[in-house]
C-alpha positions as a Markdown table, in Angstrom:
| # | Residue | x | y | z |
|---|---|---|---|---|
| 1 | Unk | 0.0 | 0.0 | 0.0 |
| 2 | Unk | 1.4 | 3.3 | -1.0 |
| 3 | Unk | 1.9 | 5.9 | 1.7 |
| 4 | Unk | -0.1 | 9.4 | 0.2 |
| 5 | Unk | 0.3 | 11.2 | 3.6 |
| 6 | Unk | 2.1 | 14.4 | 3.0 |
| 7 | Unk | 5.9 | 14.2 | 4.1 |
| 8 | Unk | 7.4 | 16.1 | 7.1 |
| 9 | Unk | 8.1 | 19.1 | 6.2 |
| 10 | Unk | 12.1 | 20.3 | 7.0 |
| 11 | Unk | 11.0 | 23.7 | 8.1 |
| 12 | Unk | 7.3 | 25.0 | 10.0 |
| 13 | Unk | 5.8 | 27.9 | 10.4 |
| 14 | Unk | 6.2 | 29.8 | 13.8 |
| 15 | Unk | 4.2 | 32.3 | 15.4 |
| 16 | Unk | 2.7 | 34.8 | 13.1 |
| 17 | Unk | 0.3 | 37.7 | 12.5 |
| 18 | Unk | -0.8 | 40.6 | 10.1 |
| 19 | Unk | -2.9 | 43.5 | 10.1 |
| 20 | Unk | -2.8 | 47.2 | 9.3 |
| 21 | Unk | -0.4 | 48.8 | 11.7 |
| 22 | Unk | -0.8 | 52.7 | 12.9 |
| 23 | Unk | -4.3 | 54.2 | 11.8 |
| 24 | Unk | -4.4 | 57.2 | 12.6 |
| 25 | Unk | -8.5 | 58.4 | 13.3 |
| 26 | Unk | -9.6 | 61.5 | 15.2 |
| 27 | Unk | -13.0 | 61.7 | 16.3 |
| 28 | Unk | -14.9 | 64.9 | 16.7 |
| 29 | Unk | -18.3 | 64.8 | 18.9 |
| 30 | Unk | -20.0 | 67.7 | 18.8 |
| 31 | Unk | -22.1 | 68.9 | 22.0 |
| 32 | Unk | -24.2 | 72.0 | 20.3 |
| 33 | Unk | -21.4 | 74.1 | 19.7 |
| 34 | Unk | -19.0 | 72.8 | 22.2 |
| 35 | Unk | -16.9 | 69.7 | 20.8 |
| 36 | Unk | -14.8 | 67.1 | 22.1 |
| 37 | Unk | -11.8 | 65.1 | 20.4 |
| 38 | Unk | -10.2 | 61.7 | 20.4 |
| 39 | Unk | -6.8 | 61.6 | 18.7 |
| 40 | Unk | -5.7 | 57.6 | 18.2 |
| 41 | Unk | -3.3 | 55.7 | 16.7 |
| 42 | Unk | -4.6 | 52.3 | 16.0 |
| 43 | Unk | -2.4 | 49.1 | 15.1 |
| 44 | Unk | -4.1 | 45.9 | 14.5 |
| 45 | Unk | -2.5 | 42.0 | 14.4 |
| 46 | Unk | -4.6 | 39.2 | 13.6 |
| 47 | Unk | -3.3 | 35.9 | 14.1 |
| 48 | Unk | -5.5 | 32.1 | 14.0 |
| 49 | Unk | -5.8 | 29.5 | 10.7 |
| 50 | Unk | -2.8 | 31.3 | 8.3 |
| 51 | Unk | -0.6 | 28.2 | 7.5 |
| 52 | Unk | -1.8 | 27.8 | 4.1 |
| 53 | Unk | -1.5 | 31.6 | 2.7 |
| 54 | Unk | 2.4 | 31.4 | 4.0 |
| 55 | Unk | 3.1 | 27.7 | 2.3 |
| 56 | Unk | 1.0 | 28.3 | -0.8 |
| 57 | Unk | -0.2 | 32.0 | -1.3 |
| 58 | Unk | -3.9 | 30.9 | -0.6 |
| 59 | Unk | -6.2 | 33.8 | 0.5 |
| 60 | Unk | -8.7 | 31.8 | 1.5 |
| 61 | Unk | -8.5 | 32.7 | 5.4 |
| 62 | Unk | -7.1 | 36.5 | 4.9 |
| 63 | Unk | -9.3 | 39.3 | 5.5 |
| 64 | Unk | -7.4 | 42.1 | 3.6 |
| 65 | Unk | -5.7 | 44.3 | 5.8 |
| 66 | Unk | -6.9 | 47.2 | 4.1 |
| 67 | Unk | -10.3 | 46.0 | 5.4 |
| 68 | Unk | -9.1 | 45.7 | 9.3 |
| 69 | Unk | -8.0 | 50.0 | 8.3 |
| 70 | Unk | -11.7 | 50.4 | 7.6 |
| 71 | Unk | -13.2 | 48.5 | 9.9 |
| 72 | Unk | -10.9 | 51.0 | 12.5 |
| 73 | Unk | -12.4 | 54.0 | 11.1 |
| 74 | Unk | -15.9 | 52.7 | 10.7 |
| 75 | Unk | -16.1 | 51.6 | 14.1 |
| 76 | Unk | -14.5 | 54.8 | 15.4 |
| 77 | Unk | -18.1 | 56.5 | 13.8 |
| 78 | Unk | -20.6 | 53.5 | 14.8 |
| 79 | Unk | -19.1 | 53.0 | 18.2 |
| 80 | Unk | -17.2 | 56.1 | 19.5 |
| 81 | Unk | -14.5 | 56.7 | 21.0 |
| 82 | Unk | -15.2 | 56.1 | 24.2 |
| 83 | Unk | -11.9 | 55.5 | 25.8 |
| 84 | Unk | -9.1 | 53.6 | 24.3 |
| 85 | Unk | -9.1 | 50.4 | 25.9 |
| 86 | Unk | -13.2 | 50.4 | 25.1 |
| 87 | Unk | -12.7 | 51.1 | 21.2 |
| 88 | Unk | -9.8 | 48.3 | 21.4 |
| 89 | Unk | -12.4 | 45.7 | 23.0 |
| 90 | Unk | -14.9 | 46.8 | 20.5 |
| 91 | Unk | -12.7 | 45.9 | 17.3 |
| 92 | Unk | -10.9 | 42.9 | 18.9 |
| 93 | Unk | -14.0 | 41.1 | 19.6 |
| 94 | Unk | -15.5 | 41.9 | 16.3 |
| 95 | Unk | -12.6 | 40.6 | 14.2 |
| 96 | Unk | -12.3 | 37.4 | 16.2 |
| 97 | Unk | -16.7 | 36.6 | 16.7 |
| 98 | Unk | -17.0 | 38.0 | 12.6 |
| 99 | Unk | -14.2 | 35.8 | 11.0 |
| 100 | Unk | -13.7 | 32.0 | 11.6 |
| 101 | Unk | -10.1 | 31.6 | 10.6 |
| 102 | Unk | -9.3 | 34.5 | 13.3 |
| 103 | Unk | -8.9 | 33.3 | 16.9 |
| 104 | Unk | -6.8 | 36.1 | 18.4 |
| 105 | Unk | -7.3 | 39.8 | 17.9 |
| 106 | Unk | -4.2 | 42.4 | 19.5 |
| 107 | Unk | -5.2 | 45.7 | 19.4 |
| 108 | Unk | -2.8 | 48.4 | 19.9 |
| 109 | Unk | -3.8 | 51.8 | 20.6 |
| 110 | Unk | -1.8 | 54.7 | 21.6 |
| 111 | Unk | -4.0 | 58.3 | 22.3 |
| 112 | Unk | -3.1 | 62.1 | 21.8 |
| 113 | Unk | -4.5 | 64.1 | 24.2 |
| 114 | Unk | -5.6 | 67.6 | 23.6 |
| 115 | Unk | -7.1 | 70.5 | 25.8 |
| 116 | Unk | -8.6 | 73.7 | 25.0 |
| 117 | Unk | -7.4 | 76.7 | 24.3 |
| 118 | Unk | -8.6 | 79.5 | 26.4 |
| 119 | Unk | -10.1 | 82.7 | 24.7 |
| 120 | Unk | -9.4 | 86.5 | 25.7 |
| 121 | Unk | -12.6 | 86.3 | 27.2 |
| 122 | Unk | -11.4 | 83.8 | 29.9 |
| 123 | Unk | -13.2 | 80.9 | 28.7 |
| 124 | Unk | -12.0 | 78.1 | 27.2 |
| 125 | Unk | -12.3 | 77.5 | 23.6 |
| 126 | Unk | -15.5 | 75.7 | 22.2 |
| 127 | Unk | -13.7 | 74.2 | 19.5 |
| 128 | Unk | -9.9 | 75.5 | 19.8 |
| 129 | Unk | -7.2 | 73.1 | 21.2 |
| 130 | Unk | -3.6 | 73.3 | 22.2 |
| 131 | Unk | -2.0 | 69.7 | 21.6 |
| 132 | Unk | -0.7 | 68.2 | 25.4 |
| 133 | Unk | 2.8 | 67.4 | 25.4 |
| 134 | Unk | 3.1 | 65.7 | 28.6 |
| 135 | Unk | 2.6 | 61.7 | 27.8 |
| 136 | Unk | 1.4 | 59.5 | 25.5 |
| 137 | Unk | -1.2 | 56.9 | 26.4 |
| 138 | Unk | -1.8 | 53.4 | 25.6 |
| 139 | Unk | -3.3 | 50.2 | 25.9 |
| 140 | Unk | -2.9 | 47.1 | 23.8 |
| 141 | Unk | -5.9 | 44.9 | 24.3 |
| 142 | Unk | -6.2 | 41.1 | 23.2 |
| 143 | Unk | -8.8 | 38.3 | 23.1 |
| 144 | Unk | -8.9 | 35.3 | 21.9 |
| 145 | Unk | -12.9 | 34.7 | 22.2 |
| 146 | Unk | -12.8 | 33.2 | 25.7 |
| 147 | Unk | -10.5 | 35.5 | 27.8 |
| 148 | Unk | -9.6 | 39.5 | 27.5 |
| 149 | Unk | -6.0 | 40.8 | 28.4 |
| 150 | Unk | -6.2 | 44.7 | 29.0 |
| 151 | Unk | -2.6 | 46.1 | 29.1 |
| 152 | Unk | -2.6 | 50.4 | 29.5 |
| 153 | Unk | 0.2 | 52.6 | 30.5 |
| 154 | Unk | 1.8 | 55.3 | 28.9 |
| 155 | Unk | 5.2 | 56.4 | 27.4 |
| 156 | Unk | 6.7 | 59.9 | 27.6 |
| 157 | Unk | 6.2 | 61.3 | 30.8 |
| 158 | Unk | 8.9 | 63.6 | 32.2 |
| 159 | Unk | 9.1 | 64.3 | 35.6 |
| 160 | Unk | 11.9 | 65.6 | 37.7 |
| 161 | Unk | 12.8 | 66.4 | 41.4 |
| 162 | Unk | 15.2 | 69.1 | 42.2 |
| 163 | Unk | 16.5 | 68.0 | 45.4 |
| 164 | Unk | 15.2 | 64.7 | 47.6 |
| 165 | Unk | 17.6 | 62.6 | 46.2 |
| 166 | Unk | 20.7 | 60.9 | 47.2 |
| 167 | Unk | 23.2 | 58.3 | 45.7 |
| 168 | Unk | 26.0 | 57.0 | 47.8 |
| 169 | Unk | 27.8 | 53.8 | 49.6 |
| 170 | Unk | 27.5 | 51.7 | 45.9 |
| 171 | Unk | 30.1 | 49.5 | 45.4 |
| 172 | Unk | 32.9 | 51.0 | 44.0 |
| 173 | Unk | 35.8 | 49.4 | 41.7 |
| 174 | Unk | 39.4 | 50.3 | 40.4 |
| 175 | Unk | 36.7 | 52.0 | 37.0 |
| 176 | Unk | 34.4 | 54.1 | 39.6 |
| 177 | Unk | 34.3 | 57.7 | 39.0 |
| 178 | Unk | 31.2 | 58.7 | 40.1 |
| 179 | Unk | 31.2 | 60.6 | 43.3 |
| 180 | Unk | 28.8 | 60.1 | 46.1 |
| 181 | Unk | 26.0 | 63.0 | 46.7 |
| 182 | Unk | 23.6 | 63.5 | 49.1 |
| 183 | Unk | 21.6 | 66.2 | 47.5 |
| 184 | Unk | 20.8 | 65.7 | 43.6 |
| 185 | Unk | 18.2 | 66.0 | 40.6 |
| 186 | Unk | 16.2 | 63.2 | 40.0 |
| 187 | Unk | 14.6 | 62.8 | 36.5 |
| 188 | Unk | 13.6 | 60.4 | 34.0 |
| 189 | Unk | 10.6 | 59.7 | 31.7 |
| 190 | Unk | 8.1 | 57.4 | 32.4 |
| 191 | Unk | 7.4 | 54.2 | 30.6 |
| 192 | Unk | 5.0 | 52.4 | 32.5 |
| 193 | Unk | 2.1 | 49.4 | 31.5 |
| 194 | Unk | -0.1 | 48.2 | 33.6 |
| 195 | Unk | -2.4 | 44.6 | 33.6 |
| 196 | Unk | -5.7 | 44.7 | 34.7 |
| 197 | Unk | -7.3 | 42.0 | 36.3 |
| 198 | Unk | -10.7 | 41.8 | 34.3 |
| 199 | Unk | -10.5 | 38.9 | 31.9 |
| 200 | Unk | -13.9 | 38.3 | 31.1 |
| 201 | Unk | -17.5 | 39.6 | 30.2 |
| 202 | Unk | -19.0 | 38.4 | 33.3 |
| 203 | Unk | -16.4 | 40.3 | 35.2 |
| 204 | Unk | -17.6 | 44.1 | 35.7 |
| 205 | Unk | -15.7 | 46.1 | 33.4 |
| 206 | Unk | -13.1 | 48.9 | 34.5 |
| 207 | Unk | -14.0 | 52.6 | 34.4 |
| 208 | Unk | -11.0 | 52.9 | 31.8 |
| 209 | Unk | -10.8 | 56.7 | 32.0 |
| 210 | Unk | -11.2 | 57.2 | 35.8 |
| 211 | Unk | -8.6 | 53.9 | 36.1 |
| 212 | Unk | -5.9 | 55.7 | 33.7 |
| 213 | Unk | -6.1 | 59.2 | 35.6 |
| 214 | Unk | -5.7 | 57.7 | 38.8 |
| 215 | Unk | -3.0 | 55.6 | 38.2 |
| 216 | Unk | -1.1 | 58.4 | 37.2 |
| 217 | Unk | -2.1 | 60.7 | 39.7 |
| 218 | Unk | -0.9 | 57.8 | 42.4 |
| 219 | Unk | 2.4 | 57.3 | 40.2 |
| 220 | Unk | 2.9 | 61.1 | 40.3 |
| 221 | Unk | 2.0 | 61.8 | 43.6 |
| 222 | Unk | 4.8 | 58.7 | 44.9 |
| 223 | Unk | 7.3 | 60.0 | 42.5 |
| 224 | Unk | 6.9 | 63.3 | 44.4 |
| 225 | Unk | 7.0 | 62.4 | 47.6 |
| 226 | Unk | 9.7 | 59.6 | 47.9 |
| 227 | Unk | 12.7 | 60.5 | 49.6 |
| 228 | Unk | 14.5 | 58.8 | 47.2 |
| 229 | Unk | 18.2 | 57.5 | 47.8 |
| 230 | Unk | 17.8 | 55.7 | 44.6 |
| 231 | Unk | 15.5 | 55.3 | 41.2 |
| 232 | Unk | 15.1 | 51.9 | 42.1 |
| 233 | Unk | 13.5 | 52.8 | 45.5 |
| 234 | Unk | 11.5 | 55.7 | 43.8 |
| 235 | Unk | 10.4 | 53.0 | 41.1 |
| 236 | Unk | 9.1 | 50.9 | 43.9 |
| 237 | Unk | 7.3 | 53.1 | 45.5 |
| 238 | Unk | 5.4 | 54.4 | 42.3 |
| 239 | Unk | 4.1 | 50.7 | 41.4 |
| 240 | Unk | 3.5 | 49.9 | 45.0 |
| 241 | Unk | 0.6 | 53.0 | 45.2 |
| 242 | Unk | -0.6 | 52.1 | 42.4 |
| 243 | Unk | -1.5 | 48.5 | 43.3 |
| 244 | Unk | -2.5 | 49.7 | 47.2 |
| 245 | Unk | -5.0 | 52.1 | 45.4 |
| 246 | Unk | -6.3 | 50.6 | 42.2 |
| 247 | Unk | -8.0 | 47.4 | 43.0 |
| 248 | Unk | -8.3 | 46.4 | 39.3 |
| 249 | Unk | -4.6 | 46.2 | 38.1 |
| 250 | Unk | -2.4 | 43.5 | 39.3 |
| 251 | Unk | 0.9 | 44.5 | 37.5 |
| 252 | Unk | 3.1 | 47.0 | 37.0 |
| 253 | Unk | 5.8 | 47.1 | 34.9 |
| 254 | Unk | 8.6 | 50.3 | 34.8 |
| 255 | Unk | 11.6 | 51.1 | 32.2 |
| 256 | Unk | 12.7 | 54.5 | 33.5 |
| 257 | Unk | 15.9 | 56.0 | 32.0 |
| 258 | Unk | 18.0 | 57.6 | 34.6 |
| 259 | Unk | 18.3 | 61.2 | 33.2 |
| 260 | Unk | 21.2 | 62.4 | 34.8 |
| 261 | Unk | 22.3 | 66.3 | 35.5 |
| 262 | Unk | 25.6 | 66.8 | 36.4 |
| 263 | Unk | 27.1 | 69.9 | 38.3 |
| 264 | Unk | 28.9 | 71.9 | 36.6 |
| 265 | Unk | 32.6 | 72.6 | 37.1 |
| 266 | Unk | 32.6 | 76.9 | 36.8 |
| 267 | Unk | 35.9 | 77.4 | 38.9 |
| 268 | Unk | 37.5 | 78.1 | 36.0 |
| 269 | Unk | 35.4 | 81.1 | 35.4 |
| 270 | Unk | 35.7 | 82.2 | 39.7 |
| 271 | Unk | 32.5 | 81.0 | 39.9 |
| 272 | Unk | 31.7 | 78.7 | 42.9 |
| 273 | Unk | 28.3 | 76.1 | 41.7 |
| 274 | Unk | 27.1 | 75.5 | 45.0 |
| 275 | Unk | 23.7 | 74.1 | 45.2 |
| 276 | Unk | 22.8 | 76.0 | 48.5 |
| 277 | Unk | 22.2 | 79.0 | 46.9 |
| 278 | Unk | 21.0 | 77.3 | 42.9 |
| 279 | Unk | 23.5 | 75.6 | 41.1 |
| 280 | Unk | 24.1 | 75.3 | 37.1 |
| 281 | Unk | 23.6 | 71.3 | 36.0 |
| 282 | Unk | 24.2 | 70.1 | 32.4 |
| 283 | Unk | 21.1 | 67.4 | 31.5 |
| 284 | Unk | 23.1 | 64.7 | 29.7 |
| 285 | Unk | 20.8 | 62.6 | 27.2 |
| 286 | Unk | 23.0 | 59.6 | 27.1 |
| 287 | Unk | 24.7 | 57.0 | 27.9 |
| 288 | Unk | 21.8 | 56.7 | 30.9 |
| 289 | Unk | 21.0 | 54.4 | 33.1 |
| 290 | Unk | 18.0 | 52.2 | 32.6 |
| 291 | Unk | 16.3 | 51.0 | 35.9 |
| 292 | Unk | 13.4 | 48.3 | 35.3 |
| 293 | Unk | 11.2 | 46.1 | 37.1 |
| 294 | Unk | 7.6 | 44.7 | 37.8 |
| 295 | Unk | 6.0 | 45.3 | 40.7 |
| 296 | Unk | 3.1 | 42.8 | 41.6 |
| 297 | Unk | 0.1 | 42.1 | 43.7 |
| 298 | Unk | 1.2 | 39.4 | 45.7 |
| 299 | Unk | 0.2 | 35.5 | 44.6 |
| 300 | Unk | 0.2 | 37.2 | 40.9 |
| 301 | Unk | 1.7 | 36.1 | 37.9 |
| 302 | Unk | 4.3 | 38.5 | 36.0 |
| 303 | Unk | 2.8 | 38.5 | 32.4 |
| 304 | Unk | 4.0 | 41.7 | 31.0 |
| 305 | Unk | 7.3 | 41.0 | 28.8 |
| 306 | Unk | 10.0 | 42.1 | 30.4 |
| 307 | Unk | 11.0 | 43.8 | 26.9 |
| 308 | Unk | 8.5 | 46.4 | 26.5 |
| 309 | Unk | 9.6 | 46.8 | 22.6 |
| 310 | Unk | 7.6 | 43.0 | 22.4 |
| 311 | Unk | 4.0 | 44.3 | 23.9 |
């Protein structure tokens, strides 16, 4: 009997994915003549039954990418925008419930905030807004038809402390330099993501707006008021409020770039820099230390990569 069984093949297919990466849709509401904007930059990855158009070219399980663009924009009209993680869920269960070969949906979303600009009358614009510079948001959200991941944070966030900082008694070697201070600026810009623990549609959902404002406000407010006598202590601290105060997120995960000011030597000039009376610092953008960790509520599972490049 002759053996019709397709041979092994030498090389499989791994992990794979498509979709249309980085749509950019604004949203206007308009409330009479007041309106309100959403500014979001929307990737999409699909991933389920693709073996076939990777060994042959078939189509047959593709939905076009250009299709998952307008679904993005159509939704953003039907649905709203009514926060990010909330248009995320929206598309993610659509392109998983809608197409049979799909079985995972990762939605990406980063969000632009704006605020309004305020008129010489001393009101604020109607329709006028000023673009914020302070952070980035974001959320990636993923389903798979059974269970919901919700990852948010934000990237970009630049905060600094002018004093409340120390570095010293770190091991030192015959390459050690660095001199020991017990007064110093501490700055870096935030990347931060956090899990929440709602998984599933019988789970009450998060308020995603209220959630993302107050996790920042706790993140700021521990930044500020750590004595810190070092970033990693400072990091900590941040994740640690966080998870005390927001019962729905079980992980945190931190990169912060140490962005370090250095005194600067003016005795050259016959100038003493002292910081008692306000000293001169030159900010160096690199080489900078990177301090990173996850901080956890305990009897949780870490499951944010460590490499927040792979979210």
């Amino acid at each position: 009997m002759t053996d019709t069984s397709s041979p092994a093949r030498p090389v499989v297919l791994g992990q794979n994915q498509y979709g249309k990466a980085e749509n950019r849709v604004v949203r206007i509401t308009r409330n009479g003549a007041t309106h309100h904007i959403k500014d979001l930059n929307v990737s999409v990855a699909l991933s389920g039954d693709m073996e076939e158009v990777h060994y042959s070219g078939s189509n047959a399980n593709v939905l076009p990418t250009d299709t998952t663009k307008n679904t993005v924009f159509a939704f953003a009209k039907e649905h709203g925008i009514e926060s990010a993680e909330q248009f995320g869920i929206h598309l993610a269960r659509h392109f998983v419930t809608s197409q049979e070969p799909i079985h995972r949906a990762r939605i990406r979303v980063e969000e632009y905030a704006w605020e309004r600009i305020a008129t010489s009358d001393a009101h604020e614009g109607e329709h006028s807004f000023v673009r914020k510079g302070q952070e980035t948001r974001l959320t990636q959200v993923t389903y798979d038809g059974e269970r919901w991941e919700i990852v948010s944070g934000l990237k970009d966030l630049t905060v600094l402390n002018s004093t409340d900082s120390e570095f010293w008694g770190y091991v030192k070697d015959k390459y050690t330099t660095l001199k020991e201070t017990h007064d110093r600026i501490l700055a870096t810009s935030v990347a931060a993501r956090w899990r929440f623990n709602w998984t599933g549609d019988e789970q009450q959902m998060p308020d995603w707006e209220t959630s993302y404002e107050r996790t920042k406000q706790h993140m700021l407010q521990a930044f500020a008021e750590t004595y810190s006598l070092s970033l990693q202590q400072t990091m900590y601290q941040m994740g640690a409020r966080i998870i005390d105060h927001r019962d729905e997120i079980d992980e945190v995960r931190f990169s912060l770039p140490n962005s370090h000011h250095f005194q600067v030597d003016l005795e050259p000039f016959g100038l003493e820099n002292d910081s008692e009376d306000g000293a001169v610092y030159l900010a160096a953008d690199r080489p900078y230390g990177l301090i990173e960790a996850t901080i956890l509520r305990n009897g949780c599972e870490a499951l944010i990569p460590a490499d927040l490049t792979n979210l």
